[in-house]
C-alpha positions in Angstrom: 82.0 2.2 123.8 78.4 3.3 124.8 76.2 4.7 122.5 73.0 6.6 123.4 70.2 7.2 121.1 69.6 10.9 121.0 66.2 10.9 120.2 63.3 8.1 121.1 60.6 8.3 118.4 57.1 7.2 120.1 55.3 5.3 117.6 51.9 7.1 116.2 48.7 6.4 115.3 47.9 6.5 111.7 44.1 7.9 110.0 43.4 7.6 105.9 40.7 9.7 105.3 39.4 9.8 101.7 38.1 12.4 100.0 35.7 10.8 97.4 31.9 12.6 96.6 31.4 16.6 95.7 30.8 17.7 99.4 33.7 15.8 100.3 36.4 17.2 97.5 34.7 20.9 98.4 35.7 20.5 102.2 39.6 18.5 100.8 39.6 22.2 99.1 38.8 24.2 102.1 41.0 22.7 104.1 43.7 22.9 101.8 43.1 26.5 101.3 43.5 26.7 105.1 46.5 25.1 105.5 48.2 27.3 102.7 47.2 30.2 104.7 48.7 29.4 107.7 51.0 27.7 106.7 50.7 24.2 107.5 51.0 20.6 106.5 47.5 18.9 105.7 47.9 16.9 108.7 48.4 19.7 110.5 45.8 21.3 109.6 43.2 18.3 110.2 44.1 17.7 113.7 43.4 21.6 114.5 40.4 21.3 113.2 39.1 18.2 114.1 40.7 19.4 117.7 38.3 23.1 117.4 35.4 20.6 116.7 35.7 18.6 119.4 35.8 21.3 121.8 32.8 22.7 120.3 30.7 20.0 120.8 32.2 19.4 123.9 30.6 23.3 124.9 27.8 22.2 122.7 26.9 19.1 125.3 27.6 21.1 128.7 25.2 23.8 127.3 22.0 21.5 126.6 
């Protein structure tokens, strides 16, 4: 009997970010706020963002 796996799980890359001074627990807040809004997962919601940054420095470097 053969049995195929249905689904092949590529393994990920993993990022702890810490959340530690004033300025940083303000932005954890933002974010969160964010996330609730659209209804997202926290990781989510970091990779948009840090994804929308990147291309806006990315614009940012062609323009200068």
């Amino acid at each position: 009997m053969e049995i195929l796996s249905s689904a092949v799980m590529t393994q990920g890359k993993r990022l702890n970010i810490y959340f530690t001074d004033e300025d940083d627990l303000k932005l954890y807040a933002e974010i969160s706020t964010a996330a609730k809004n659209e209804k997202r997962s926290m990781s989510q919601m970091v990779k948009i963002l840090v994804s929308d940054g990147l291309a806006n420095r990315q614009k940012q470097k062609e323009l200068t």
